[in-house]
C-alpha positions in Angstrom: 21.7 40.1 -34.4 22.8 37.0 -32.5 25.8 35.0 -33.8 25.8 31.1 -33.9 28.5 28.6 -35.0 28.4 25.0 -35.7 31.3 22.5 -36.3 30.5 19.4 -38.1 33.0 16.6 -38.0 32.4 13.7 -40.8 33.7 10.9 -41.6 35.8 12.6 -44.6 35.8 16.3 -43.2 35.6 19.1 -40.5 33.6 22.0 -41.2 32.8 24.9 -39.4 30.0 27.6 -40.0 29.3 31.1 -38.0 26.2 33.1 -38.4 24.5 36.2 -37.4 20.1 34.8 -37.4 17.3 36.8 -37.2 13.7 35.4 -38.3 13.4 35.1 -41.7 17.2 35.7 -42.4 21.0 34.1 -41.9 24.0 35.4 -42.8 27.0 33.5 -43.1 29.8 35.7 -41.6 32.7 32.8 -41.2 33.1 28.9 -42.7 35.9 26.9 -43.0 36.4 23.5 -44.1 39.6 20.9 -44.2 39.9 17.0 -45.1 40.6 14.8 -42.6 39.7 11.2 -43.9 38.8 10.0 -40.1 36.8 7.3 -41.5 39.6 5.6 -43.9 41.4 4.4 -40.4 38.1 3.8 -38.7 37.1 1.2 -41.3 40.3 -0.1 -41.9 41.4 -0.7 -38.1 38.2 0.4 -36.3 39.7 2.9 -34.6 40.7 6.6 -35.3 44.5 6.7 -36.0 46.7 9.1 -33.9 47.6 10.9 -37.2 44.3 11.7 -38.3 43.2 12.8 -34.8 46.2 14.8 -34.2 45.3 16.5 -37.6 42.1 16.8 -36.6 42.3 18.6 -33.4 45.0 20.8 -35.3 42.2 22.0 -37.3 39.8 21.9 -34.6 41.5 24.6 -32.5 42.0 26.7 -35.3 38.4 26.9 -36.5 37.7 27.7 -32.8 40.5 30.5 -32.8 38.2 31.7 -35.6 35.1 31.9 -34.3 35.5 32.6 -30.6 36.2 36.2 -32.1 32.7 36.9 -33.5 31.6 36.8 -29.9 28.8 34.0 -30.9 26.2 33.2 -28.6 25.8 29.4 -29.0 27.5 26.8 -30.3 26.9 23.2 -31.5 29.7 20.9 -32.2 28.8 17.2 -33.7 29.9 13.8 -35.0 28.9 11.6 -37.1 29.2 8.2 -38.9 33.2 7.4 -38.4 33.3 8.3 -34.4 30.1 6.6 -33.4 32.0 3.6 -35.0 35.5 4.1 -33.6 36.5 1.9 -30.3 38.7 4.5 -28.9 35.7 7.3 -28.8 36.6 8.1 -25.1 39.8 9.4 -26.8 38.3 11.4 -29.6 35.9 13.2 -27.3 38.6 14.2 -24.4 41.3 15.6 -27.0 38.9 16.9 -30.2 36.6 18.6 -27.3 39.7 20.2 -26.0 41.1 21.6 -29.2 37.6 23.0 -30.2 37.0 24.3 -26.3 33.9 22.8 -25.8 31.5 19.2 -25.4 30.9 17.1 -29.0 27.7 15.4 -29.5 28.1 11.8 -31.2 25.1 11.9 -33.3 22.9 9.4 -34.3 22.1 8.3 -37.7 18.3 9.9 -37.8 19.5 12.8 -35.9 22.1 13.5 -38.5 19.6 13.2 -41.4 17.2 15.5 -39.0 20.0 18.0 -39.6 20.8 17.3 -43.1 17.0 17.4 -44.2 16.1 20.9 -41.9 20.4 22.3 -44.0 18.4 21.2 -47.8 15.0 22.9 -46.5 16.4 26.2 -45.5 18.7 26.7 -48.5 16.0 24.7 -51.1 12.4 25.2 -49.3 9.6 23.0 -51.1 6.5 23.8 -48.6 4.0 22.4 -51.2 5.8 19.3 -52.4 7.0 16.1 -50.5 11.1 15.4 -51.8 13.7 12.8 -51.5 16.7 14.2 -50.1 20.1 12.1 -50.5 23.4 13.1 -49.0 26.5 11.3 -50.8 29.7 12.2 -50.4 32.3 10.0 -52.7 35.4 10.8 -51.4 36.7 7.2 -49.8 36.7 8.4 -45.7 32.0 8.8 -45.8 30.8 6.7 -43.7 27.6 6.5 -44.8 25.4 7.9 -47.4 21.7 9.0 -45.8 18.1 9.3 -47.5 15.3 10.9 -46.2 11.7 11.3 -47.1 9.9 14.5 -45.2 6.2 14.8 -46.1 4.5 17.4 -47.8 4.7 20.0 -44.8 7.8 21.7 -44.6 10.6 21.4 -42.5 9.7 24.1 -40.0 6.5 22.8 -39.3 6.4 19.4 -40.3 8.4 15.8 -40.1 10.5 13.3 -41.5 8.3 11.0 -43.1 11.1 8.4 -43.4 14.5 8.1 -42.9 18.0 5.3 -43.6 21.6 5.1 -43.3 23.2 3.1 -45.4 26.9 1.9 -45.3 29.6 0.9 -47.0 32.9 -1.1 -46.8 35.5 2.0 -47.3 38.2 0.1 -47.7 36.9 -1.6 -50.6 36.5 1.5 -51.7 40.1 3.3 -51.1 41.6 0.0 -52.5 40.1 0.4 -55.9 40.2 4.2 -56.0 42.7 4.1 -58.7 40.7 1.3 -60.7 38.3 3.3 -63.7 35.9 0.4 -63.6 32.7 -0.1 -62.2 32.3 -0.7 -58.6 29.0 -2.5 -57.4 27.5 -4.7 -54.4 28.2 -8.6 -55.1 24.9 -9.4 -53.5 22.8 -6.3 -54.1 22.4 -5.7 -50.2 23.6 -2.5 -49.0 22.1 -2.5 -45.4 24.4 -2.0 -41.9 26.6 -5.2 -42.5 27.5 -3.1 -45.7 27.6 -5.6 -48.3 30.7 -6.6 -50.0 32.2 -4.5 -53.3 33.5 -6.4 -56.5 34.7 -5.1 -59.5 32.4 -4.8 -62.8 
């Protein structure tokens, strides 16, 4: 059977995934996943902080050491919300495609929910019904939280009906991440400017 891997580097975390495919059938043979909060510095300074990308790459080329020995035919590496918002991307690309040993796609924000929405339909298929997928990670480095709306086909045959990617302010976040009380948006808009956060 044909071995694949993917790497996915978030805003919060790196994961990798290996697997042999035949129709009808994956099976996970390798996965690995660390924490690398690239998005706290990204959204603090707007850039990714040496630290975090040192630690990142660290990571990187040991996931690769991993799954350059299943002798996998393809490979996809991508990023997401933190690195298509970071200034010194030129910088991320030449050093994190290095450790890994090969090219990182910057993804875009319907592309990514493409991915997230085909991940939920091959582990949770609903051919008959139309759902609302949500992906939401809480940990303070996400980027982004994404919804989207496929119709009533499924995934292999049909599309995303609708799709958004909604953001925001992670430092407000981290800063009250000790805080038990409620945080919500002071004006109730959560859209690309990200809204500002205020305690309840």
């Amino acid at each position: 059977m044909p071995r694949y891997a993917a790497v996915d580097i978030g805003s919060n975390s790196v994961r990798m995934m290996a697997a042999e495919v035949n129709p009808g059938e994956t099976r996970i043979i390798a996965e690995d996943r660390q924490v690398t909060r690239l998005g706290e510095s990204v959204f603090r300074s707007g850039r990714i902080a040496k630290d975090a990308l040192d630690f990142l790459c660290a990571n990187l080329a040991r996931m690769a050491a991993i799954y350059s020995r299943l002798d996998v035919v393809g490979l996809r590496a991508v990023a997401t919300s933190a690195v298509r918002d970071a200034s010194n991307q030129d910088e991320f690309l030449q050093r994190a495609g290095t450790a890994l040993g090969t090219n990182i796609e910057i993804i875009s924000g319907p592309e990514e929910a493409r991915l997230i929405h085909l991940g939920v339909e091959a582990r949770w298929p609903r051919p008959k019904e139309r759902t609302l997928i949500i992906d939401v990670l809480k940990a303070a480095g996400r980027g982004s939280f994404d919804r989207s709306v496929p119709p009533e086909r499924s995934a292999a045959g049909g599309r995303i009906a609708s799709a958004a990617e909604l953001h925001r302010r992670k430092a407000c976040l981290i800063s009250q991440t000790a805080w038990s009380g409620e945080v919500r948006p002071r004006s109730g808009d959560f859209g690309d400017r990200g809204g500002n956060c205020q305690r309840g």
